[in-house]
Backbone as CSV, one residue per row, in Angstrom:
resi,resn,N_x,N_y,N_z,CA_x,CA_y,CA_z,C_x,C_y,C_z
1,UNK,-63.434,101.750,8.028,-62.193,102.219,8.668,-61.040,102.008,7.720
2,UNK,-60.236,103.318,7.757,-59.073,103.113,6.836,-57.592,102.601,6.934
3,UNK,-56.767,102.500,6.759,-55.451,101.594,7.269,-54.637,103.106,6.699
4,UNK,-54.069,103.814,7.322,-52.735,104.986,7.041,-51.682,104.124,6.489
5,UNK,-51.314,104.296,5.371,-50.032,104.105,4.570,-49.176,103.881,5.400
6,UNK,-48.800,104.903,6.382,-47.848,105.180,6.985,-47.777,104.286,8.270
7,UNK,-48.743,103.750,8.373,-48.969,103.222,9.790,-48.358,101.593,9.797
8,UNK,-47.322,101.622,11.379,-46.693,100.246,11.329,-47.777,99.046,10.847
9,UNK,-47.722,98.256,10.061,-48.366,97.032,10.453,-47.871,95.706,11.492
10,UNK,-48.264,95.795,13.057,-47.432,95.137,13.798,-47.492,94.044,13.524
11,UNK,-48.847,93.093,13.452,-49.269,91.946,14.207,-48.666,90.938,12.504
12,UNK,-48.582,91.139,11.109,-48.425,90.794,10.105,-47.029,90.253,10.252
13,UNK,-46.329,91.514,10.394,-44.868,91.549,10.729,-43.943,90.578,11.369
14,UNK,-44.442,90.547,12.926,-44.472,89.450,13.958,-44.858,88.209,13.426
15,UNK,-45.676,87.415,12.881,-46.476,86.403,12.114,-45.377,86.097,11.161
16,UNK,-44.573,86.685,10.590,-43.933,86.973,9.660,-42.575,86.476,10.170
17,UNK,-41.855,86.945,11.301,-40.648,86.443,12.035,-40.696,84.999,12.487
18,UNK,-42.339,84.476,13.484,-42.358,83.489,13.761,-41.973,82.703,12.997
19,UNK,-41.966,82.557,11.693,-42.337,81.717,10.441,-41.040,81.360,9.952
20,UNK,-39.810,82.735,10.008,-38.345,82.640,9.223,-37.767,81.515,10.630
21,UNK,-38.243,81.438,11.318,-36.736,80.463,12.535,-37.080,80.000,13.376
22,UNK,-36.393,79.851,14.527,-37.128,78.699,15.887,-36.624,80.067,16.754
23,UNK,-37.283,80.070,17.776,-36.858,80.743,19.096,-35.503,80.068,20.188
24,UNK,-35.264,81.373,21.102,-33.785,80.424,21.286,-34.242,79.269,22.618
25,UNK,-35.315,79.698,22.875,-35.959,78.485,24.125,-36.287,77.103,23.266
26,UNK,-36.742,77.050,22.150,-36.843,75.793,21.200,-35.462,75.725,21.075
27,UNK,-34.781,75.945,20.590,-33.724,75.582,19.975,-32.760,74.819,21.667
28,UNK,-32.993,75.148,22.120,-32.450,74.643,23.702,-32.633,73.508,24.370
29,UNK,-34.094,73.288,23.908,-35.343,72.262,24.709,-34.863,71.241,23.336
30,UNK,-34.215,71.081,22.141,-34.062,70.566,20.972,-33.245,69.872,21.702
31,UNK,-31.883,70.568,21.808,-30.137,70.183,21.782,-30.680,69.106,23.465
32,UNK,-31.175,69.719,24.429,-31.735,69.224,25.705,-31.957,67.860,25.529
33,UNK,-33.221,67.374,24.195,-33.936,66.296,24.388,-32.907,65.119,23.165
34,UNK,-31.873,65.766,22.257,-31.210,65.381,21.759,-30.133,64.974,22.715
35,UNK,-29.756,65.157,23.591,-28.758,64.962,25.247,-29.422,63.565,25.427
36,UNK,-30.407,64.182,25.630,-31.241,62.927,27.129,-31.083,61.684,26.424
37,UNK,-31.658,61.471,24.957,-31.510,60.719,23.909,-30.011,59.738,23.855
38,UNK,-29.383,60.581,23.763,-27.780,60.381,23.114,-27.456,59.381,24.648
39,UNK,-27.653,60.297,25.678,-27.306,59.489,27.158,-27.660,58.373,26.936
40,UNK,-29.317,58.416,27.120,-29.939,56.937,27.198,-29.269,55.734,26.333
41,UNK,-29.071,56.413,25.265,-28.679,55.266,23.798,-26.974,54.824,24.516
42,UNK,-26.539,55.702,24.686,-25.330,55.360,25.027,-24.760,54.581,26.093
43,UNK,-25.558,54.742,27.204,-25.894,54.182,28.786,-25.954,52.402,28.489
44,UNK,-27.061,52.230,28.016,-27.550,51.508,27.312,-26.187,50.629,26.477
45,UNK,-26.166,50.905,25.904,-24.846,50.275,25.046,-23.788,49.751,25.668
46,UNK,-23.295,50.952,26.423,-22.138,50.842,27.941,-22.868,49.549,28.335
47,UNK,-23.727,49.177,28.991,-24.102,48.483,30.215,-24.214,47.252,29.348
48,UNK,-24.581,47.051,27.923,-24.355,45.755,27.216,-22.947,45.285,26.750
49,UNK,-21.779,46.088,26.638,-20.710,45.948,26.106,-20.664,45.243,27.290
50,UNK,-20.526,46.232,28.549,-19.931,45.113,29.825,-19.839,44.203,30.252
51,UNK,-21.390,43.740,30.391,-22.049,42.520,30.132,-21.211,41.616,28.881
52,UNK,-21.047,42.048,27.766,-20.471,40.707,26.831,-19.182,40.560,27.309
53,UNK,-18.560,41.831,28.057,-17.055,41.460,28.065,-16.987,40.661,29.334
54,UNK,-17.915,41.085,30.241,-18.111,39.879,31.389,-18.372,38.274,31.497
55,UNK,-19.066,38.793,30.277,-19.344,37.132,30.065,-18.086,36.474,29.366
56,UNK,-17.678,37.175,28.450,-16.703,36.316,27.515,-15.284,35.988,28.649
57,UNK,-15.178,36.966,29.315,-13.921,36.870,30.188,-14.231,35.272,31.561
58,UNK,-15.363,35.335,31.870,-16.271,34.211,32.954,-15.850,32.797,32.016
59,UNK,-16.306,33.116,30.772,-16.192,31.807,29.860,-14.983,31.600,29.687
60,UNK,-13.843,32.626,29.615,-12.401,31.900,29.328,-11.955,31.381,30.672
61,UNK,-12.387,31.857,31.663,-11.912,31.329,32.795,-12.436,29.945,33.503
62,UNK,-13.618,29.911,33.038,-13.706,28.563,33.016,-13.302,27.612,32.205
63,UNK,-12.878,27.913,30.881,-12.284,26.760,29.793,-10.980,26.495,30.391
64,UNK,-10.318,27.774,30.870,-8.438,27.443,31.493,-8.696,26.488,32.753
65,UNK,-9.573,26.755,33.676,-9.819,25.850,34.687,-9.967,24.724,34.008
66,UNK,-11.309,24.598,33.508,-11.371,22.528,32.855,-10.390,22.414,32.174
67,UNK,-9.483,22.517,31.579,-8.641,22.459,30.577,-7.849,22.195,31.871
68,UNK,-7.471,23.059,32.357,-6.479,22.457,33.716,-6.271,21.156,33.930
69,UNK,-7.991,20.993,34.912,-8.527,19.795,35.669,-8.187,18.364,34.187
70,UNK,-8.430,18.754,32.857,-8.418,17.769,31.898,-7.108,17.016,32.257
71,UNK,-6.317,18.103,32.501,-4.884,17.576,32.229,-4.281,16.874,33.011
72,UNK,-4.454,17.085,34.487,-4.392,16.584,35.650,-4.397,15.513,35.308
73,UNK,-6.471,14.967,34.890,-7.157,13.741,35.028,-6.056,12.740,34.253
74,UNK,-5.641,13.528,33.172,-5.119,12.324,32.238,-3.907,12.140,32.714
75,UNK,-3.088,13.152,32.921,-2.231,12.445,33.953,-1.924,11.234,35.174
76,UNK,-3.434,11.905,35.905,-3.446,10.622,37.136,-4.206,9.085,36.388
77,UNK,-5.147,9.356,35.753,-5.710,8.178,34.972,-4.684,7.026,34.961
78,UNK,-3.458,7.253,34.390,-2.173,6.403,33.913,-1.492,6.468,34.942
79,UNK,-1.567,6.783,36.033,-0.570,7.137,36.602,-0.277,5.143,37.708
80,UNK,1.131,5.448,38.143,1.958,3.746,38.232,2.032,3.516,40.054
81,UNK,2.335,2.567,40.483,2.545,2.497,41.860,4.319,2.006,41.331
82,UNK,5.215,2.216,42.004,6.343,2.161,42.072,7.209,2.518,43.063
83,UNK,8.620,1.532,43.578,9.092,1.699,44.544,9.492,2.918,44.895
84,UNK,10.251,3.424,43.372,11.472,4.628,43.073,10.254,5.848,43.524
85,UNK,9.004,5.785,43.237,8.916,6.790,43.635,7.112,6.359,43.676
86,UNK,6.663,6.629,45.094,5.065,6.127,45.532,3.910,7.416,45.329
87,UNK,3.201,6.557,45.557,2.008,7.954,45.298,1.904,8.543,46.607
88,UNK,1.983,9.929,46.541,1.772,10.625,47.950,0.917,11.921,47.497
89,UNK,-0.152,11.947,48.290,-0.978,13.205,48.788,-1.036,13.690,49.834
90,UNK,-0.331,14.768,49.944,-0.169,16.342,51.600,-1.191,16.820,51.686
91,UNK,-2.089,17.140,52.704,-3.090,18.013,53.191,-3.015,19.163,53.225
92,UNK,-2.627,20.341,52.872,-2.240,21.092,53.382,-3.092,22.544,53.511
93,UNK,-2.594,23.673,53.792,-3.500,24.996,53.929,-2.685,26.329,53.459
94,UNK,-3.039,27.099,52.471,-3.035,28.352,53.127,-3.780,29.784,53.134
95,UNK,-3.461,30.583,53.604,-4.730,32.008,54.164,-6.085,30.988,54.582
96,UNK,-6.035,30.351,55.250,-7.272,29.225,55.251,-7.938,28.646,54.337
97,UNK,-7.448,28.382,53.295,-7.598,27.679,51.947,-7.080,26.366,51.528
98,UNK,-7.744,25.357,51.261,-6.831,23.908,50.775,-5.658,24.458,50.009
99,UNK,-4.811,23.982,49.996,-3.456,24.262,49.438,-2.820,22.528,49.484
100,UNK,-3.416,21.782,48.523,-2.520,20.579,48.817,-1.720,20.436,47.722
101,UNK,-1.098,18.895,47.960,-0.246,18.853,46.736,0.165,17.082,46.569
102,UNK,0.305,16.984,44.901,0.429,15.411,45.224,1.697,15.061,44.139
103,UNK,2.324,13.539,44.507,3.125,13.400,43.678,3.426,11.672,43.354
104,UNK,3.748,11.612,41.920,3.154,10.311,41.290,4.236,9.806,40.016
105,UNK,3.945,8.800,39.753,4.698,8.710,38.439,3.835,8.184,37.360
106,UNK,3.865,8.527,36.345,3.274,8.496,34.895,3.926,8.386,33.732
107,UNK,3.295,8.276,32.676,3.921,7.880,31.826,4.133,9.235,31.055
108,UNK,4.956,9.665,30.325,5.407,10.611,29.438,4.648,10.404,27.890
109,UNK,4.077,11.785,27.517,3.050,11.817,26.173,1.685,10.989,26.131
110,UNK,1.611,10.781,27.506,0.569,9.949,27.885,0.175,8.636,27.491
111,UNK,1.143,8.036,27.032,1.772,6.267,26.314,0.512,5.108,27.498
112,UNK,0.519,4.313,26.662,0.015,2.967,27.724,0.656,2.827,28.966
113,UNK,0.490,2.822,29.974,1.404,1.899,31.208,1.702,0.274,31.324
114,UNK,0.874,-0.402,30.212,1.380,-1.330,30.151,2.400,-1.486,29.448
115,UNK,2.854,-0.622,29.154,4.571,-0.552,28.639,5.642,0.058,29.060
116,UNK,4.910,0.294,30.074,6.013,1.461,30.898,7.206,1.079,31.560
117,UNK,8.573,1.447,32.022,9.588,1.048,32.358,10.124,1.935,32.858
118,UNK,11.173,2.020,34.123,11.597,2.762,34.524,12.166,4.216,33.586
119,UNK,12.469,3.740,32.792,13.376,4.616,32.175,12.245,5.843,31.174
120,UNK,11.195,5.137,31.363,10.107,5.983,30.107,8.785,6.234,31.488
121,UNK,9.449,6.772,32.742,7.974,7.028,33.473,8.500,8.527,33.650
122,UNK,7.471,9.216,34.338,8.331,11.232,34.635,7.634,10.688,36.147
123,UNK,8.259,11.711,37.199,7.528,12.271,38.132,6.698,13.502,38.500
124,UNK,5.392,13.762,38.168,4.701,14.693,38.002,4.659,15.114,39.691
125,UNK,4.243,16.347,40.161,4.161,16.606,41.111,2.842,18.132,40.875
126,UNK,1.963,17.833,41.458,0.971,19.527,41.614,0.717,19.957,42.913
127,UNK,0.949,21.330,42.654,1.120,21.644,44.184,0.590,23.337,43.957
128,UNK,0.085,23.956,44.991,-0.753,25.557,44.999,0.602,26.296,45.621
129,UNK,1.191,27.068,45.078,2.531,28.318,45.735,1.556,29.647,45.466
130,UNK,0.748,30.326,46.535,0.266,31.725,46.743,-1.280,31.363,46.217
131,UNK,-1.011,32.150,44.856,-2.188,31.828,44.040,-2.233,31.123,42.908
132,UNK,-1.126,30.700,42.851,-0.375,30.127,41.420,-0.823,28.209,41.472
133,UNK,-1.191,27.771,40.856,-1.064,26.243,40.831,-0.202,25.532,39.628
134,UNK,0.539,25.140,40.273,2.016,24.889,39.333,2.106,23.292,39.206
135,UNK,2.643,22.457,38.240,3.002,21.557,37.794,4.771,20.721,37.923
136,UNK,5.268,20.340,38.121,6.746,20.228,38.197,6.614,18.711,37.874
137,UNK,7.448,18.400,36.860,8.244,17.247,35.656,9.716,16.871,36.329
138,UNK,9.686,15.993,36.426,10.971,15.613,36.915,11.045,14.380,35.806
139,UNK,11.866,14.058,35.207,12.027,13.415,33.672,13.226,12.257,34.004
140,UNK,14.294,12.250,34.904,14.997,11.640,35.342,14.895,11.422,36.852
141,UNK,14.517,10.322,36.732,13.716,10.107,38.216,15.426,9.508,39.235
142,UNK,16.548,9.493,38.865,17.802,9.126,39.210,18.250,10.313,39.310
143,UNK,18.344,11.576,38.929,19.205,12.582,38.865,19.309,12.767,40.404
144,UNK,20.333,13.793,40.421,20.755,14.168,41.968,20.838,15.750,41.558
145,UNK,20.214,16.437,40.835,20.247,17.575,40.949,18.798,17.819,40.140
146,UNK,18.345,18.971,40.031,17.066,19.554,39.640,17.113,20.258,38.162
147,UNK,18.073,19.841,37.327,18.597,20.280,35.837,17.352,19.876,35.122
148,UNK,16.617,18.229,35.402,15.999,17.879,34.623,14.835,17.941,35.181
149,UNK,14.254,19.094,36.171,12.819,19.290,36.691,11.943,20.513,35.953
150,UNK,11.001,19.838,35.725,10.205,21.231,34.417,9.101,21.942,35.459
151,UNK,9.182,23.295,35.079,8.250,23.933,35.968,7.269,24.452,35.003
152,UNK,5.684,24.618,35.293,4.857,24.875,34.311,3.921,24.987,35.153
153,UNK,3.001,26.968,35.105,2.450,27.456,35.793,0.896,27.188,34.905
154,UNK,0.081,26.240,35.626,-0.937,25.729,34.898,-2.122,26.953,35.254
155,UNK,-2.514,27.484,36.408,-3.804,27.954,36.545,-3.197,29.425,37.455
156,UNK,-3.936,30.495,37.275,-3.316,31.879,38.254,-4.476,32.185,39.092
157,UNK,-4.552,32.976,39.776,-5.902,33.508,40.746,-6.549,32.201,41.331
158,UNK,-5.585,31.033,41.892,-6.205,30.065,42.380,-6.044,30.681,43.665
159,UNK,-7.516,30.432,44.613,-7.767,30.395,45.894,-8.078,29.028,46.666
160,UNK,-8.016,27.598,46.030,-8.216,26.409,46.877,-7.817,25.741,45.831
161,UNK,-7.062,24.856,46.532,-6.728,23.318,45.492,-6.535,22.203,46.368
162,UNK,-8.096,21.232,46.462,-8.485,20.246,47.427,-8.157,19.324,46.757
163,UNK,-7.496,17.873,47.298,-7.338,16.433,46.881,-8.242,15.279,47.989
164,UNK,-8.996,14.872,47.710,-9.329,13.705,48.302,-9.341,12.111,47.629
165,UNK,-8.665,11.125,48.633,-8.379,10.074,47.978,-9.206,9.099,47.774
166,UNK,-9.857,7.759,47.386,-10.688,6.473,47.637,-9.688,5.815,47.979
167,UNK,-9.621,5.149,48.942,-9.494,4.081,49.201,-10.234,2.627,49.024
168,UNK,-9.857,1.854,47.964,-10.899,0.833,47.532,-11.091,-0.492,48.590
169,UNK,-9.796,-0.706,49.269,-9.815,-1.663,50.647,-10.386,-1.499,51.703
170,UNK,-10.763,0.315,51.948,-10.673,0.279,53.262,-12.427,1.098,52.822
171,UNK,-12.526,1.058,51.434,-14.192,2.124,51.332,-14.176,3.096,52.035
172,UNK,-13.409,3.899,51.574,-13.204,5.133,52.483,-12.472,6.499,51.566
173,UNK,-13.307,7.585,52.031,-12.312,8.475,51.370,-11.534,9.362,52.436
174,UNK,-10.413,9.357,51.668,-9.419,10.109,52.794,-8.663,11.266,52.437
175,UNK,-8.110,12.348,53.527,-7.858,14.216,53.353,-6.126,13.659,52.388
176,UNK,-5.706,12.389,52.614,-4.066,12.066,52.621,-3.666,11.091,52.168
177,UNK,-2.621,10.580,51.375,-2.777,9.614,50.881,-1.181,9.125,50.823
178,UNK,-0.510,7.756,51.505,1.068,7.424,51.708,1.073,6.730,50.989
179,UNK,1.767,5.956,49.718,1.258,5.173,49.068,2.669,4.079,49.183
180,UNK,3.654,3.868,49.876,4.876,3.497,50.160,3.649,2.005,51.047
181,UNK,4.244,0.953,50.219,3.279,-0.048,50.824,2.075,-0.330,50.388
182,UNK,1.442,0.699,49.223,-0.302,0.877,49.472,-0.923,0.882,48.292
183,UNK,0.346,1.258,47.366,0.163,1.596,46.092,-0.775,2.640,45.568
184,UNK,-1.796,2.617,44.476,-2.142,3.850,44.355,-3.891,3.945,44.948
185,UNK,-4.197,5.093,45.213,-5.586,5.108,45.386,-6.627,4.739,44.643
186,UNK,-7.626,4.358,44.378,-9.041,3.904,43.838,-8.740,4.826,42.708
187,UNK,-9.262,6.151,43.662,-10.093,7.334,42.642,-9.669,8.403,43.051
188,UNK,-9.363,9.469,42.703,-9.230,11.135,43.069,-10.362,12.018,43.051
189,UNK,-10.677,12.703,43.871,-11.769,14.349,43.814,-10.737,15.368,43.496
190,UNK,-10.848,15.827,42.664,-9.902,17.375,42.620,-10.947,18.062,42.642
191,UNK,-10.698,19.390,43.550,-11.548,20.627,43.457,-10.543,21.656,43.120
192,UNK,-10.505,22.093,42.821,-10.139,23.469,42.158,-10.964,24.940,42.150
193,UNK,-10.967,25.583,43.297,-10.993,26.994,43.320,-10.589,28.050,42.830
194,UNK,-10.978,29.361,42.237,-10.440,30.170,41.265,-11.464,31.364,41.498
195,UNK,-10.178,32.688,41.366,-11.165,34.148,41.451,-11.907,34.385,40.382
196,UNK,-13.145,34.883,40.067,-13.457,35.332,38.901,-13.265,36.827,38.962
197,UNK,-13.972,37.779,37.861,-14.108,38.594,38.309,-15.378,39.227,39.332
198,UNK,-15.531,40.396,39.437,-16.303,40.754,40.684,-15.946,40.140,41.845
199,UNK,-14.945,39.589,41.891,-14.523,38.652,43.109,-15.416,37.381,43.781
200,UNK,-16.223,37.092,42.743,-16.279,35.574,42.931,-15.467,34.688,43.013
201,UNK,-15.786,33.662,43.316,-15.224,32.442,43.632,-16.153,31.486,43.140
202,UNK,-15.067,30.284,41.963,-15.746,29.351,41.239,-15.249,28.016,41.738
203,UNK,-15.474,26.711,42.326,-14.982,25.557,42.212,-15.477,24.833,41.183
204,UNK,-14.577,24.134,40.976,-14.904,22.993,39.581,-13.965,22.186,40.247
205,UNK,-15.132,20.849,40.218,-14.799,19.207,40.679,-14.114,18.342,39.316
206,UNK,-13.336,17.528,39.906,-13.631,16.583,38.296,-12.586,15.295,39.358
207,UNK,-13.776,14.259,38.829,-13.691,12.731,39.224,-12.229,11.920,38.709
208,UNK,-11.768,11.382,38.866,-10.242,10.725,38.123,-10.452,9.418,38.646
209,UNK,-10.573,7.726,37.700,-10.609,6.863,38.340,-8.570,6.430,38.161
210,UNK,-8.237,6.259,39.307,-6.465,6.233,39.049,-6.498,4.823,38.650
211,UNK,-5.348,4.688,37.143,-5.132,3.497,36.790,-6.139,3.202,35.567
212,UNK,-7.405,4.219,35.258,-8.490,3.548,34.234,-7.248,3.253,32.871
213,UNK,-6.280,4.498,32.818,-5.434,4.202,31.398,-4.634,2.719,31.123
214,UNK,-4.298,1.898,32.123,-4.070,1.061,32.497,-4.576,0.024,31.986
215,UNK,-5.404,-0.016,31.879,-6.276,-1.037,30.892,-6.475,-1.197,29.543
C-alpha cells in the first residue's frame, strides 16, 4: 500500500503538537495544585506565628505580674509598726472581685529598719481602682496636703487583688487586718489576678514573711 504525497498525514502531526506544550486542562490542574500547596504552607505558618506571638505575649505577662508581686514582697518584708501611721488591711470588692487594699510604713530604697526613723520611713499604700492596681508613696508622713504623694500604676487588666493576714498570737489567718494596738501581721498571702489573652484569667500567689528585712 502506497502513502499519496498529497495526502494529510494526521496521526504524526498530532504526536507532533502533543510534544511542543501542555494542554490548557494541565496547565490549570498545575496553577490548582500549586494553590493548594501555597495555602497549606502558608496556613501552616499563620497558625505557628500565632502561637509564638501567644506565647511570648503569656510570658510577658507573667514576668510584669511577678515583678509586681516582687515588689510588693520587698516592700512589706521591711515594712514598721508605728504610731504615726499602723498597718491596715480593707476587705474589699468589686464587679464581684477582691478589690482590697493595704497601708504601711517602710523604709525608702529599701534601707535596713533597724535604722529607720521617722523622718527616713514613706507610707506605701496598694490598692485595685477598676482594673488598674496602683501604688501611692506618701514621703512626708506630716504633710497636710497630697504635694508629696507619688502615684505609680504597677499592674493593668487586673481582675482580683486578695490580701490575707497571719496572725501569729491568735494562729489564725484573717480577710482584715487593724494594726492600731496590734502592730504588724506574721505573714501576708497576696493573690493577684490578671486577664490574659483569650480571656483567661491567671492568679499568682506570693508568700511575704512581714518584718523578715528586719533582721
Amino acid at each position: 500500500m502506497k502513502w499519496s504525497k498529497s495526502a494529510p498525514m494526521f496521526f504524526p502531526q498530532a504526536a507532533r503538537d502533543s510534544e511542543d506544550g501542555f494542554t490548557l486542562v494541565e496547565i490549570l490542574l498545575a496553577v490548582s495544585l500549586v494553590a493548594l500547596m501555597a495555602t497549606l504552607v502558608f496556613g501552616s505558618l499563620y497558625v505557628t506565628i500565632g502561637a509564638i506571638d501567644s506565647a511570648r505575649i503569656s510570658a510577658t505577662n507573667d514576668q510584669i505580674v511577678r515583678s509586681t508581686l516582687r515588689i510588693m514582697a520587698n516592700e512589706l518584708s521591711i515594712s514598721v509598726d508605728r504610731q504615726t501611721g499602723p498597718w491596715t488591711g480593707v476587705n474589699g470588692q468589686y464587679e464581684g472581685r477582691p478589690a482590697d487594699s493595704i497601708a504601711f510604713l517602710t523604709m525608702g530604697q529599701f534601707r535596713g529598719a533597724e535604722s529607720a526613723n521617722d523622718t527616713e520611713l514613706v507610707r506605701i499604700v496598694y490598692t485595685k481602682e477598676g482594673d488598674r492596681l496602683l501604688r501611692f508613696v506618701r514621703r512626708n508622713l506630716h504633710g497636710l496636703t497630697d504635694e508629696s504623694v507619688e502615684q505609680v500604676e504597677l499592674a493593668t487588666k487586673v481582675k482580683g487583688f486578695n490580701v490575707r493576714y497571719y496572725d501569729g498570737k491568735g494562729n489564725r489567718w484573717m480577710d482584715e487586718w487593724n494594726g492600731s494596738g496590734r502592730g504588724t501581721p506574721t505573714a501576708v498571702l497576696l493573690e493577684l489576678t490578671v486577664l490574659q489573652e483569650k480571656e483567661e484569667l491567671q492568679t499568682v500567689r506570693q508568700w511575704v514573711t512581714v518584718g523578715a528585712g528586719a533582721s
